[in-house]
Backbone as CSV, one residue per row, in Angstrom:
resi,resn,N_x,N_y,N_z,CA_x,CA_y,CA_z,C_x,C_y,C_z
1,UNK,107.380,68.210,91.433,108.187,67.013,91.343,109.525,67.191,92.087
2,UNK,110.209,68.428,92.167,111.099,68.314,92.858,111.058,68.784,94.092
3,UNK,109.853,69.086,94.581,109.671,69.436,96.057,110.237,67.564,96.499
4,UNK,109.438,66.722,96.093,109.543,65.007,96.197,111.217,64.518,95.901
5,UNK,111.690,65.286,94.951,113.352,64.809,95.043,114.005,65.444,96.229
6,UNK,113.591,66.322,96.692,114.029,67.229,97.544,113.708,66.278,99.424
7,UNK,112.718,65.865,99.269,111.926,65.135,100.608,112.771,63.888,100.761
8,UNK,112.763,63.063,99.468,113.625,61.733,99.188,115.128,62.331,99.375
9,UNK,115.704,63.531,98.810,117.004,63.481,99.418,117.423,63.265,100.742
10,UNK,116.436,64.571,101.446,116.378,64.297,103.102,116.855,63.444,103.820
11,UNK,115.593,62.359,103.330,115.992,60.931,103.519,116.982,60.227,103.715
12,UNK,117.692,60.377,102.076,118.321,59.417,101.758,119.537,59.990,102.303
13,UNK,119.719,61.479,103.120,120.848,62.123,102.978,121.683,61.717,104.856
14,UNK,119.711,61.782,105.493,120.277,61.282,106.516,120.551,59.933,106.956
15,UNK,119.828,58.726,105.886,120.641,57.766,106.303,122.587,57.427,105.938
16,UNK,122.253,58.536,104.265,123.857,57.879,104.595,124.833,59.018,105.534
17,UNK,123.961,59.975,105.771,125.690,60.776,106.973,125.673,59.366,108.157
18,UNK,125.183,58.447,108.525,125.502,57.402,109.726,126.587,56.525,108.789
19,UNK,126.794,56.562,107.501,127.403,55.527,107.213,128.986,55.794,107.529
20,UNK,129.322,57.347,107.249,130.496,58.146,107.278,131.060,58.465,108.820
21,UNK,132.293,57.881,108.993,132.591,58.071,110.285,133.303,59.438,110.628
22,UNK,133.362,59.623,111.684,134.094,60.675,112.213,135.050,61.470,111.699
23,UNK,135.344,62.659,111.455,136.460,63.562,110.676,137.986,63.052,111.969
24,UNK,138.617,62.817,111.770,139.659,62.834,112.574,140.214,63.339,113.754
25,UNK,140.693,64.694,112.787,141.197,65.875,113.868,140.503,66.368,114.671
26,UNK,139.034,66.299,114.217,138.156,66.773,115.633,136.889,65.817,116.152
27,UNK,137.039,64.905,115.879,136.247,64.083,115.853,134.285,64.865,115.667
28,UNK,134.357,65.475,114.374,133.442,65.762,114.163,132.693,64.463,113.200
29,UNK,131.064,65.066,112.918,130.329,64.249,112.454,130.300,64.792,110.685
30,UNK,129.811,64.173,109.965,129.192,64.482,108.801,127.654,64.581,108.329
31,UNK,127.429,65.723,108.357,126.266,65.991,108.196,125.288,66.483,106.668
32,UNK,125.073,65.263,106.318,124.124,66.026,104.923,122.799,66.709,104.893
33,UNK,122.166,65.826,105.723,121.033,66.512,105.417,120.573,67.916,105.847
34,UNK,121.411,68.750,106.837,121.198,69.965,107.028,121.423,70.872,105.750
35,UNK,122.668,70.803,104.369,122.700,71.181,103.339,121.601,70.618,102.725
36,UNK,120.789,69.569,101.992,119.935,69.453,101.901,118.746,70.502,102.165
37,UNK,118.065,70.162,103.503,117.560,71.355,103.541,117.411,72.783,103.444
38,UNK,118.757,73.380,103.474,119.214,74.504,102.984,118.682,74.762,101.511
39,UNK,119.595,73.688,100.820,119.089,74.277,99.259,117.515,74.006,99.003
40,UNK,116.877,73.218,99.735,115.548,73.377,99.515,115.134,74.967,100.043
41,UNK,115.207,75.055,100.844,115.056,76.772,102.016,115.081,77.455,100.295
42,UNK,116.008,77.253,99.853,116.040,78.376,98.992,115.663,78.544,97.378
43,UNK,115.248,77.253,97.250,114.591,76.901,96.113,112.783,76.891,96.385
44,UNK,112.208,76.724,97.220,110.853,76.670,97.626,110.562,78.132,98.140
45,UNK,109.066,77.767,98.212,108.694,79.549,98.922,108.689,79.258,100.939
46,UNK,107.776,80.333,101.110,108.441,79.899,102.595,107.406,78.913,103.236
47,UNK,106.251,78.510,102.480,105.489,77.781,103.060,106.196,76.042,103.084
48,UNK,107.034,76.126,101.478,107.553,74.480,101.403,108.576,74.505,102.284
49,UNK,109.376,76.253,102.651,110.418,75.473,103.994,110.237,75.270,104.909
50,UNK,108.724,75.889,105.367,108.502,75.516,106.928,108.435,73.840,106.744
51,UNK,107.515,73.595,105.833,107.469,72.305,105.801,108.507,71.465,105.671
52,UNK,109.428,71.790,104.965,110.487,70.995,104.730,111.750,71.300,106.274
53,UNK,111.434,72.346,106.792,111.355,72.429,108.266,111.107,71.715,109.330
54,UNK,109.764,71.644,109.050,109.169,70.512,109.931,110.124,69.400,109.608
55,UNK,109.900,68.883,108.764,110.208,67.311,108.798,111.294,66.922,108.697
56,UNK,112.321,68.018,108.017,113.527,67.925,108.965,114.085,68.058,110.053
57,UNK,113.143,68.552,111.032,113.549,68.310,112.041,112.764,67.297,113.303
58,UNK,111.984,66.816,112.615,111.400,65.466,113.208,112.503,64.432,112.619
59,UNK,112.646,64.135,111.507,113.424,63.099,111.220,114.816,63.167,111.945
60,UNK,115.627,64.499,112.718,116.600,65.065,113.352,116.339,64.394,114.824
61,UNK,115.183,64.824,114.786,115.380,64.381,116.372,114.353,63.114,116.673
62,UNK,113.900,62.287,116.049,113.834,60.849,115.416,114.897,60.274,115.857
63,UNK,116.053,60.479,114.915,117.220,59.763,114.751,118.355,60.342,115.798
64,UNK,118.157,61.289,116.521,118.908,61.633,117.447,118.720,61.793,118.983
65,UNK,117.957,61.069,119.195,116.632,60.867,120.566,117.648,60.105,121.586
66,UNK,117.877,60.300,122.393,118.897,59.328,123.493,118.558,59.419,124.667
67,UNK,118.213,58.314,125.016,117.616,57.656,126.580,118.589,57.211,127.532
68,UNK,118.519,58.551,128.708,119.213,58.119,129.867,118.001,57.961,130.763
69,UNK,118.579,56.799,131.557,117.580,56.371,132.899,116.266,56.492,132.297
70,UNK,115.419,56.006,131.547,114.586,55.612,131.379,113.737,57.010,130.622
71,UNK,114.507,57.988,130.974,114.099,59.942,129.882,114.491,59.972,129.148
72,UNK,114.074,60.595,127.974,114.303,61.404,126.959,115.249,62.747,126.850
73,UNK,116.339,62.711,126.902,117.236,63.695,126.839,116.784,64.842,126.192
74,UNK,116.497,64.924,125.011,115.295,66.029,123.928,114.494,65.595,123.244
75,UNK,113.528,65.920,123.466,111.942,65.796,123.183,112.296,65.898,121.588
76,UNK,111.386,64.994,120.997,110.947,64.926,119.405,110.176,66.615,119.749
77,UNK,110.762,67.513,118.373,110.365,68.799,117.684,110.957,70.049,118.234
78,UNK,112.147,69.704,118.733,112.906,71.120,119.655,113.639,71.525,118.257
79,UNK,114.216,70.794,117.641,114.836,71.194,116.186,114.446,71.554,115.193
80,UNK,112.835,71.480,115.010,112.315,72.185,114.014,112.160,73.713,114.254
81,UNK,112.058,74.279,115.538,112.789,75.757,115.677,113.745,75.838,114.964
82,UNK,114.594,75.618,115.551,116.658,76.323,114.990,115.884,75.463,113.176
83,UNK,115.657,74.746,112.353,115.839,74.273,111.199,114.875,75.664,110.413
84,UNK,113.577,75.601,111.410,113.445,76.901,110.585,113.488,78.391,110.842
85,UNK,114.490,78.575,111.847,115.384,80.038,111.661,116.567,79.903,110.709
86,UNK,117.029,78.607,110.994,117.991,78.943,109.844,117.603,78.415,108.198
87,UNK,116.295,78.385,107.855,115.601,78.449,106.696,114.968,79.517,106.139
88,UNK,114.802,80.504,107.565,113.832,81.630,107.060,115.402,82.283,106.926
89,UNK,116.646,82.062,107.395,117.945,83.434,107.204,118.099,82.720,105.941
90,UNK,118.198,81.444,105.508,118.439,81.171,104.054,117.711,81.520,102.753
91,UNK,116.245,81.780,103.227,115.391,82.203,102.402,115.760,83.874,101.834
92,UNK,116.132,84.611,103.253,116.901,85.997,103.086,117.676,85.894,101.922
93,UNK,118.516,85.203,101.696,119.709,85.019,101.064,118.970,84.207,99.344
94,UNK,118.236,84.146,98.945,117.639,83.654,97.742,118.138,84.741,96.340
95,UNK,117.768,86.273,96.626,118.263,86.586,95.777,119.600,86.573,95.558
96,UNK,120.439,86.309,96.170,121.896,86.018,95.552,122.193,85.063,95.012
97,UNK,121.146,83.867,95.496,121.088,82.620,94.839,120.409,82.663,93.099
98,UNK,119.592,83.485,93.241,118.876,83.449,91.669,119.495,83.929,90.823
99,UNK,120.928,84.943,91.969,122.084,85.926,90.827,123.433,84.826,90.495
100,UNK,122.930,83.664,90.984,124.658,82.707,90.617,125.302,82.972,91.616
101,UNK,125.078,83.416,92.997,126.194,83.376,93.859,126.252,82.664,94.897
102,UNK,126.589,81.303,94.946,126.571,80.190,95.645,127.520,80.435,96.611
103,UNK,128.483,81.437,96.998,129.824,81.110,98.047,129.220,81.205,98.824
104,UNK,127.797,82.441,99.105,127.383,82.466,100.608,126.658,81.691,100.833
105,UNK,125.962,81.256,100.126,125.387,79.897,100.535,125.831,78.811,101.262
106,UNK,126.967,78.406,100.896,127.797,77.403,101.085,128.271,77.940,102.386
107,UNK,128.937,78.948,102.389,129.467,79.535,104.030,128.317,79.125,105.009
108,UNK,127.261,80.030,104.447,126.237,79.845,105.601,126.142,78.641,105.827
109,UNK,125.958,77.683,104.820,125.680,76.097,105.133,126.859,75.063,106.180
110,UNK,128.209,75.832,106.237,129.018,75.684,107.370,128.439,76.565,108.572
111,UNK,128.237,77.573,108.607,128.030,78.282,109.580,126.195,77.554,110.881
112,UNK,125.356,77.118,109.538,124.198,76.541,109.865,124.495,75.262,110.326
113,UNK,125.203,74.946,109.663,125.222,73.154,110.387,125.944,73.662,112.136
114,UNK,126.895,74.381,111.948,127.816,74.414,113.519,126.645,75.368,114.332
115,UNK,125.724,75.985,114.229,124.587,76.180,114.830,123.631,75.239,115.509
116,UNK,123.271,74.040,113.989,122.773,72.949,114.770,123.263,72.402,115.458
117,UNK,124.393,71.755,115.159,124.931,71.339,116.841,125.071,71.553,117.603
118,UNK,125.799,73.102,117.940,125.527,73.937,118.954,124.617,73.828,119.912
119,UNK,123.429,74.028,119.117,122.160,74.122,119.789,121.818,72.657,120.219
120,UNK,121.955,71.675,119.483,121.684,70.576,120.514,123.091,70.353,121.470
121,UNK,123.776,70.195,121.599,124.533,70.584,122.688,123.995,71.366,123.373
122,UNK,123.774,72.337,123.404,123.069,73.558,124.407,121.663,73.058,124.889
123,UNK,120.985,72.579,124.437,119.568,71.715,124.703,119.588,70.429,125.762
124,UNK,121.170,69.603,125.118,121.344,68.655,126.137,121.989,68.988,127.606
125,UNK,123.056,69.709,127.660,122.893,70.930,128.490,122.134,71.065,129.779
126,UNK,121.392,71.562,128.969,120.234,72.213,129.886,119.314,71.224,130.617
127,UNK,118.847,70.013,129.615,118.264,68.739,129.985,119.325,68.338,131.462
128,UNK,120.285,68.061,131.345,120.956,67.682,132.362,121.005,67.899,133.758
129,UNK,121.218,67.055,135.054,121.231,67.735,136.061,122.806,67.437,136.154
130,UNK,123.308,68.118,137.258,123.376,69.624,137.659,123.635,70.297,135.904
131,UNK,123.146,71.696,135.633,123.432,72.448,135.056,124.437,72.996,134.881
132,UNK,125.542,72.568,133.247,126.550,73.115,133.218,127.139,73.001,131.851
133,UNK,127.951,74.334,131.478,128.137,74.244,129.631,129.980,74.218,130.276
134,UNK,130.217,73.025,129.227,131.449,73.073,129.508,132.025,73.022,128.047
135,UNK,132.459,74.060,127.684,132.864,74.070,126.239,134.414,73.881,126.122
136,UNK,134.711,72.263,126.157,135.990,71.945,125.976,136.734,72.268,124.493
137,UNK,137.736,71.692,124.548,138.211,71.597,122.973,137.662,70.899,122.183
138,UNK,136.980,69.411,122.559,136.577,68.677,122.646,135.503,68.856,121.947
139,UNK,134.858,69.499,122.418,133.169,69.991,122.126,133.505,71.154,121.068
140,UNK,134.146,71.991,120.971,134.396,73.116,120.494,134.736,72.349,118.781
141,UNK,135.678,71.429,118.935,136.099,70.942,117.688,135.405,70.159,117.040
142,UNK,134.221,69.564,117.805,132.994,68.789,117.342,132.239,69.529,116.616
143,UNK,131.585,70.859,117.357,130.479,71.763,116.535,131.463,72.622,115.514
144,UNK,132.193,73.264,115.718,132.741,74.061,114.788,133.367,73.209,113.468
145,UNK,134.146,71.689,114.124,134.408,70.619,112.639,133.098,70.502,111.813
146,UNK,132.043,69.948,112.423,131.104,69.550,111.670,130.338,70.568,110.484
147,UNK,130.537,71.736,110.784,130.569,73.332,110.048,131.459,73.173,109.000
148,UNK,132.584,73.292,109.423,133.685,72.815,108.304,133.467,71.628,107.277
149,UNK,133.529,70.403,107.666,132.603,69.342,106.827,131.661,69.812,105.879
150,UNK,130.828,70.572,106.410,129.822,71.163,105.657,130.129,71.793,104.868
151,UNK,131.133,73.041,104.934,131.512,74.169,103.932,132.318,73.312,102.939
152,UNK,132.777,72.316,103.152,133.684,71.963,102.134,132.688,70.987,101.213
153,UNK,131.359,70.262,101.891,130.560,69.287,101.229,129.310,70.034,100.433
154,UNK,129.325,70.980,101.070,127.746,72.032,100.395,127.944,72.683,99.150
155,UNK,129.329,72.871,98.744,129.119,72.939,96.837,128.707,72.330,96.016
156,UNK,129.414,70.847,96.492,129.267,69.502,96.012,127.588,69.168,95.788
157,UNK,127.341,69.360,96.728,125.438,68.786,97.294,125.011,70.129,96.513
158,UNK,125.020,71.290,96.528,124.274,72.390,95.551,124.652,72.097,94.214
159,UNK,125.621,71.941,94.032,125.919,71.587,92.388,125.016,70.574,92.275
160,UNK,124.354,69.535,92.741,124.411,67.680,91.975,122.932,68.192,92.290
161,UNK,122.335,69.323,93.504,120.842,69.326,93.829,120.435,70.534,92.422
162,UNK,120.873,71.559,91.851,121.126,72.465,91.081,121.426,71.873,90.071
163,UNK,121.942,71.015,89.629,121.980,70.117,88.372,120.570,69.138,88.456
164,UNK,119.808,68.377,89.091,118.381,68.073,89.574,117.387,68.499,88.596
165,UNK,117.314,70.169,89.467,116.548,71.191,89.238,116.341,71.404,87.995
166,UNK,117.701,71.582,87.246,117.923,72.016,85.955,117.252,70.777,85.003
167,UNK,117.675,69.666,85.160,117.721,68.380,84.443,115.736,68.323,84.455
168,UNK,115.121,68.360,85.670,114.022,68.030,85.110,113.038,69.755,85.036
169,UNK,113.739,70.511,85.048,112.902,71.893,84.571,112.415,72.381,85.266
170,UNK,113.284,72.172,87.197,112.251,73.163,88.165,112.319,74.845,88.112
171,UNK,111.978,75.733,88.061,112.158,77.065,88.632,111.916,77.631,89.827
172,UNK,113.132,78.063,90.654,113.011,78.628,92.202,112.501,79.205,92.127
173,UNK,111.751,79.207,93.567,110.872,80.269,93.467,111.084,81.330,93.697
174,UNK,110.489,82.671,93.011,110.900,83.663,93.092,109.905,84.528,93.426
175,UNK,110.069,85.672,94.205,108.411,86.508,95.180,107.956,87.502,93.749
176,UNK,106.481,87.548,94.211,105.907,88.604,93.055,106.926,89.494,92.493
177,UNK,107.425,90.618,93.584,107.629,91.501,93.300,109.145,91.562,92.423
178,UNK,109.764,90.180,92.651,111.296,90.114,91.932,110.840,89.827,90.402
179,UNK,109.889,89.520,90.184,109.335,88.769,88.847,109.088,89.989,88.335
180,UNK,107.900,90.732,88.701,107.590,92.553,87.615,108.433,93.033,87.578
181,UNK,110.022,92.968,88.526,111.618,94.237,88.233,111.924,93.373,86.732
């Protein structure tokens, strides 16, 4: 049941980051549903994060698809890579999660979101002719803000997804061998 609250957050997480405008000082974005998927990464085993992998990153690049001259800037499914490397490094990180220690979580979940952007920046990039990374302030304060956004929003979203869990009686999953210690 809460794999399904978890799918519906997704959802619901990426329609409302479009509702939230721009951070100011860096004109970064707000991004939920990459925390989202995170705390799923680490509540599921690794088969529900690939999946929850997948389809976060179809619904990513769904909703982030942009047509110059009549192309596709990035192809639907380049983001379900980077969603699940940085699901399988979150999955790493589970037993600290099963010990109550949410700070790294939350870091990483700044650190993961300014990855994803990164990387699509770096993707669009490359799509481009002539070939060229120009990492202004500009750009710099975009991917690295939107990280920030995150670290400060991913307690918030683990607490209310972790209160969920609790409320209707899920248990993370945890591997054979942590269960017989």
């Amino acid at each position: 049941m809460f794999f399904g609250i978890i799918i519906a957050a997704l959802f619901f997480s990426m329609v409302a980051q479009h509702f939230f405008g721009a951070v100011p000082p860096w004109g970064a974005r707000v991004f939920l549903m990459p925390i989202v998927f995170l705390y799923g990464a680490l509540s599921f085993s690794t088969g529900g994060m690939l999946f929850l992998a997948f389809l976060s990153g179809v619904m990513w690049d769904l909703l982030h698809s942009q047509w110059v001259e009549e192309t596709v800037e990035l192809g639907v499914g380049w983001s379900v890579l980077v969603y699940a490397v940085l699901g399988v490094v979150m999955s790493g990180l589970r037993p600290l999660f099963l010990r109550r220690r949410w700070e790294v979580h939350c870091l990483f979940s700044g650190l993961a979101t300014s990855v994803l952007v990164g990387a699509e920046y770096v993707m669009i990039s490359l799509r481009r002719e002539p070939l060229q990374f120009e990492f202004s302030p500009l750009i710099w304060g975009r991917i690295l803000g939107a990280g920030v956004v995150a670290l400060v929003l991913s307690p918030i979203l683990f607490f209310v997804l972790g209160y969920l869990a609790r409320l209707i009686g899920h248990q993370h999953y945890r591997p054979e061998r942590e269960v017989e210690e």
